[in-house]
Structure formats: structure tokens, C-alpha cells
N, C-alpha and C positions, 0 to 999 in steps of 0.2 A: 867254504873258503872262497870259490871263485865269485859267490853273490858278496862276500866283504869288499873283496878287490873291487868288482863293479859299484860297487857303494863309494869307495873310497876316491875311484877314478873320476865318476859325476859329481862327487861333491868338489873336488879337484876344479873338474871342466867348469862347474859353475863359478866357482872363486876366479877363477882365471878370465873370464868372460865379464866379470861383475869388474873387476882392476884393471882392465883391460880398455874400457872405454874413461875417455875423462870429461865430462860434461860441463858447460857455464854457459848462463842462460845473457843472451846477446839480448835480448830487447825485451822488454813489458810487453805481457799479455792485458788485455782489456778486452772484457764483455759486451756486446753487441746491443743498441739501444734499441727498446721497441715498444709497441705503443699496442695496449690492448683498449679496445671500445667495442660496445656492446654486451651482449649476452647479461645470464638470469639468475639470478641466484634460485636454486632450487627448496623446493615449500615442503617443512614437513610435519604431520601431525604426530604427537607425538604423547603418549598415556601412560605416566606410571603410575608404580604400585605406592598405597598408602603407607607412609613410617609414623609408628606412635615412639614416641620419647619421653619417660616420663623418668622420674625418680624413686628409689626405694630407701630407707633409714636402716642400717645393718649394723649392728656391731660384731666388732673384728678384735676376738682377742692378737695381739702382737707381741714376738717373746722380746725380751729383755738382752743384750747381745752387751758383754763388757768388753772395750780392745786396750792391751796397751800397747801403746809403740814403744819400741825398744829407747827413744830418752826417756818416756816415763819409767821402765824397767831399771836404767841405768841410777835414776835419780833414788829408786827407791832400795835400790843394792848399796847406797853410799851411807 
């Protein structure tokens, strides 16, 4: 019971601290211009493994699925 109430109280304190301030931004912020030169791009050797891709001929029996939508059910109830 008394860990509800402490539960209850910080969530409390934080609403209260969160409403409490009221914030609006007076000026633009703007990023800093700078100027890189020099330096290397680094070098790298690099080995991979072989991939074969080839193709195979299969056939695939596929069953037969009949749907009807409920207009075609209505049309054939008439």
C-alpha cells in the first residue's frame, strides 16, 4: 500500500513539474559552418566467397481453391 501511494505521489510530482514550466523558443538555432580538408580515405582488400545461381525445371502440383463472395451467394439464392 505505502509503495502505491509513493508510486502515486512521483507520478503526481512529475505531472506537476512537466505543467509547471511553460517554454517558447525566442530565437533560431543555426549549426556552426566548418570546413574539413585533408585526410585519407582508408584502403581495403576485400575476398569473398563464390555464389553459383543457376536454375532448376520443377513441377508443382497446385490445388484447385473455389471462393464465393457472399454477392455471388446472394445472386445464386435468387
Amino acid at each position: 500500500m505505502k509503495v502505491a501511494i509513493g508510486i502515486v505521489v512521483a507520478v503526481l510530482v512529475v505531472l506537476g513539474l512537466f505543467f509547471f514550466f511553460d517554454m517558447d523558443q525566442t530565437q533560431d538555432g543555426e549549426l556552426p559552418n566548418i570546413e574539413a580538408t585533408g585526410g585519407e580515405m582508408p584502403e581495403y582488400d576485400v575476398e569473398a566467397g563464390d555464389v553459383d545461381v543457376g536454375t532448376t525445371e520443377r513441377t508443382v502440383t497446385v490445388p484447385t481453391i473455389e471462393i464465393e463472395s457472399p454477392e455471388e451467394e446472394a445472386v445464386e439464392g435468387q
